[in-house]
N, C-alpha and C positions, 0 to 999 in steps of 0.2 A: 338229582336234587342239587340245585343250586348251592355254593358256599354261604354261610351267613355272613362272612368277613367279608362277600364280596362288596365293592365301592366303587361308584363312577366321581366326576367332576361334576356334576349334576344334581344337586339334592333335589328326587320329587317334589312336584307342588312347588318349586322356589326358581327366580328368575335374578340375573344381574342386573345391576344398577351402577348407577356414579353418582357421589358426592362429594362435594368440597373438602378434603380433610382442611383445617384451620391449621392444625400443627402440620401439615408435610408442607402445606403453604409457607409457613414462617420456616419454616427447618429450610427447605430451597430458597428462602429469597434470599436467607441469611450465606448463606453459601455462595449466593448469586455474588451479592457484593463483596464475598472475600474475593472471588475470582476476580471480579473488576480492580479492586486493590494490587491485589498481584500481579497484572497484565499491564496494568496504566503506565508502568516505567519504560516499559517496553516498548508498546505502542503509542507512546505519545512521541518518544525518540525518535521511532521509526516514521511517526507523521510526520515530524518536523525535519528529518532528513530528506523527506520525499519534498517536501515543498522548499526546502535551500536546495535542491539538487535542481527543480524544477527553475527555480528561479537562475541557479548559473548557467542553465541550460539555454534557456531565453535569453542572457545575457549579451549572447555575442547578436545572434540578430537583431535587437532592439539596438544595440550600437550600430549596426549596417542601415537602418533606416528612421535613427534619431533625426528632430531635427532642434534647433541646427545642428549640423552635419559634426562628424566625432572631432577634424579638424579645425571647425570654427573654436568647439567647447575646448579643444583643450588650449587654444590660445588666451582664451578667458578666464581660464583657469591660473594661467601661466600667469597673467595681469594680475589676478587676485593674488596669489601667491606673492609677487612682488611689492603689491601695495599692502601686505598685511604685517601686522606687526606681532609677530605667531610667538604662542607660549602656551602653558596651561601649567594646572597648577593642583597635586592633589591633596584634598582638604579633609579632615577628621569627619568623621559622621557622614559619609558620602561613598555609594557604590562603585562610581565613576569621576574620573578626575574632571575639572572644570578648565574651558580653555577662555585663556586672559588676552589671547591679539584677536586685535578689532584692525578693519581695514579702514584706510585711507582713504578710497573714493567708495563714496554711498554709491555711486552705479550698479556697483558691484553686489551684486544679492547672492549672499553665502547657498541661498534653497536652488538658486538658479544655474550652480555649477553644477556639472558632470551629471545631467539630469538623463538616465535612460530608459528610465519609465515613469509612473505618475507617484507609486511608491516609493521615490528617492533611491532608487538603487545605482549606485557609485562606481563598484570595482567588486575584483574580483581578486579575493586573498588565499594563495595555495601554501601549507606548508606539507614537502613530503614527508620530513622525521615524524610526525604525529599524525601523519593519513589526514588532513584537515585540510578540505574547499568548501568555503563560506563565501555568500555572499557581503557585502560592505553597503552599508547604507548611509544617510546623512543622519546626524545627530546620534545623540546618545541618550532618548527618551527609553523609557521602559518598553513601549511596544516596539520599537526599532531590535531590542536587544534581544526582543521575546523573536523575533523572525532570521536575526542574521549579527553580525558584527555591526559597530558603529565610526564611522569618523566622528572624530570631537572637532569640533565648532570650534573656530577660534585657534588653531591649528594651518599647517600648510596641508593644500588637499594633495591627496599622494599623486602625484602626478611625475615627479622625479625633478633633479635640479640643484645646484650648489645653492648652500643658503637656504635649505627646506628639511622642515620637520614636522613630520603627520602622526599622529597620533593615531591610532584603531582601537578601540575598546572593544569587551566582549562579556559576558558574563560566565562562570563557573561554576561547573557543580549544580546544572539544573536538573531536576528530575524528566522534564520534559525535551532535553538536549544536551547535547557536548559542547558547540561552542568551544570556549577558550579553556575547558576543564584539564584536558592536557597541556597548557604552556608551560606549565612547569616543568615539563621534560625536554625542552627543546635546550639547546646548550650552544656555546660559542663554537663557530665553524659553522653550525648549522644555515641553512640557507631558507628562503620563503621568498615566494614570487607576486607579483598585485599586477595582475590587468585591468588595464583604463583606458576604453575606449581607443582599444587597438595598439594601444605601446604594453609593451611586455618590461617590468621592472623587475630586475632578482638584487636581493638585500643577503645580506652576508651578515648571521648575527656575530656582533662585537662586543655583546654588555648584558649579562640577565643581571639582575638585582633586587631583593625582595627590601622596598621600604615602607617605615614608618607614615603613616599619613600627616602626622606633626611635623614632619621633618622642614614640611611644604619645599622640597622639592620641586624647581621648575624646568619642563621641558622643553628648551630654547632651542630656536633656531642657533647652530654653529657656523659661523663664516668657513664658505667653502667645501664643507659638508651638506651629504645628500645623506637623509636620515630619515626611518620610518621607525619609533616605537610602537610594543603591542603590548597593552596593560589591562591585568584581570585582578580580582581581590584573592586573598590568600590570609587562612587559610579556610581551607571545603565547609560552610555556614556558618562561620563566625566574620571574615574579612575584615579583620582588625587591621592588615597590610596590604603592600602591592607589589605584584609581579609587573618587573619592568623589564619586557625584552625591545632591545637597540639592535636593528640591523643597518648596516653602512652598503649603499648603493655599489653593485658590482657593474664594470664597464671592460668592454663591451658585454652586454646580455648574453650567454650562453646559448648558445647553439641550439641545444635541446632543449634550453627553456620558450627560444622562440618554437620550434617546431610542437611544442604541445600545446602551444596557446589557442585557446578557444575547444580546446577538445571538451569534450559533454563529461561531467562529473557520475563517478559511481553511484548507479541507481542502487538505493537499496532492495536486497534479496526479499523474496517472496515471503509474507510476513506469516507466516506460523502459526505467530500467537492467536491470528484470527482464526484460523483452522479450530484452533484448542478451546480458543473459548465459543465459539459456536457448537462445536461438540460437548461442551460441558452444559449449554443450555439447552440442548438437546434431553441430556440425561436428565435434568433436574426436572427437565419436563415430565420424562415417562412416569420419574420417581414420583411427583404428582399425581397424574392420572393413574396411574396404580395404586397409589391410594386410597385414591377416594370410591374404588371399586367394593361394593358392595351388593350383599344379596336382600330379596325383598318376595316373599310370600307368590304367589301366582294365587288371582283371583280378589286379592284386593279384604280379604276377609280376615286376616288377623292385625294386630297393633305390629308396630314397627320396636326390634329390641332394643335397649339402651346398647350404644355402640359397640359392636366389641362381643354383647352377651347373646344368648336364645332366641329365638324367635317365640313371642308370649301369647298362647291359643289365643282366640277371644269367648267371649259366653258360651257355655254350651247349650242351644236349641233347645227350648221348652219342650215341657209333655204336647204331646197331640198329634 
């Protein structure tokens, strides 16, 4: 004789089903978006380093078949630099400082210098004490800053040269990039390199200094000096001041700074986070469909039970 305790997975007369739980729906979606919360620092970092890396990658060949040719631009450049009357100037209530020289001869179109792609892309800024290769772009709008560093306008374009001062801006402290978020660890001695269409510049920082924006301090051309500052707000989302780092032109170019020029910038490593949250949507998924697994009568003859409770007979069969 059979045991009475015996038990299968199968309850006679009765068949599985699926339905939507409503709560395991919200209970996953809620968890969906903490995971996208979570992951977004990450991976937006990781985007945006994939596409500056991209873009310095491109850099050296789109110089090899600009036109006109890298030597025409940078004599134009050279011209502009001389007819400009270079400064800037940083103002209260402003993320980026404003540049105050205007050039001399209107021929001279600031958009139409050191042009090597259609996106304004400039030069090319390495510093190794902070692991940081950015691309440089023209101007210092918001979307320029959202994709790469900015020359300020108004400014000498970094090209090198006694009697020149270029200005780079950058933004700090973004959730969706680094950017200039380390300049604050770079210190005097340190060195940073800017390729421009084939000349290789190494600067020698001479000057950090964090100022006031009232101060209105202005970043002038020096006679005789060759000069590149690089300025970010401080401090991390408030930027009530400004990091000012001054490097002074080293001559001749170092040896190994020419020998790595144009080398392809560190791809970033194989991104993870996408592995993690694709497996987290995974689960949230079963955890769904496992829920909504339900059983239901065979034969279609009794009522369906309030969720959760018994199965509820239906009438019992008249006399006859």
């Amino acid at each position: 004789m059979a045991d009475i305790n015996d038990s299968t997975d199968e309850t006679p007369g009765r068949r599985r089903g699926w339905r939507l739980s409503r709560f395991s729906l919200l209970a996953a979606l809620l968890a969906f978006a903490g995971m996208l919360v979570f992951v977004y620092p990450t991976a937006a970092s990781w985007i945006s380093q994939y596409n500056q890396s991209k873009a310095v990658t491109g850099y050296t060949d789109n110089v090899a078949t600009v036109q006109p040719e890298a030597a025409v631009q940078l004599d134009r450049a050279r011209a502009y630099n001389e007819a400009l009357n270079a400064g800037a100037q940083l103002e209260a209530g402003l993320n980026v400082p404003t540049g105050d020289g205007t050039s001399t001869d209107d021929s001279l179109d600031y958009d139409a210098m050191l042009t090597a792609n259609d996106e304004g892309l400039m030069a090319r800024l390495k510093i190794d004490a902070i692991d940081l290769d950015l691309p440089v772009y023209h101007g210092t709008s918001d979307e320029t800053l959202l994709k790469g560093l900015g020359h300020l306008k108004g400014t000498s374009l970094p090209i090198g040269g006694e009697g020149t001062h270029a200005v780079i801006t950058g933004h700090r402290g973004l959730a969706q990039a680094e950017m200039f978020t380390d300049l604050n660890k770079v210190t005097v001695g340190d060195r940073f390199v800017i390729e421009v269409f084939g000349e290789v510049l190494t600067y020698q920082v001479s000057d950090t200094q964090v100022v006031e924006p009232t101060d209105t301090q202005t970043l002038s051309v020096q006679p005789g000096r060759d000069l590149v500052t690089l300025v970010t707000c401080t401090p991390l989302g408030i930027n009530t001041h400004r990091i000012l780092v001054t490097g002074e032109r080293v001559e001749p170019t170092p040896a190994e700074d020419v020998a790595a020029a144009g080398a392809p910038p560190e791809i970033p490593r194989f991104p993870w986070w996408a592995v993690a949250l694709a497996a987290g949507t995974v689960l949230l998924g079963v955890y769904v469909w496992r829920s909504g697994l339900t059983d239901h009568p065979r034969g279609g003859k009794g009522r369906r039970a309030p969720e959760g409770g018994d199965h509820v007979p239906g009438p019992a069969p008249g006399p006859g």
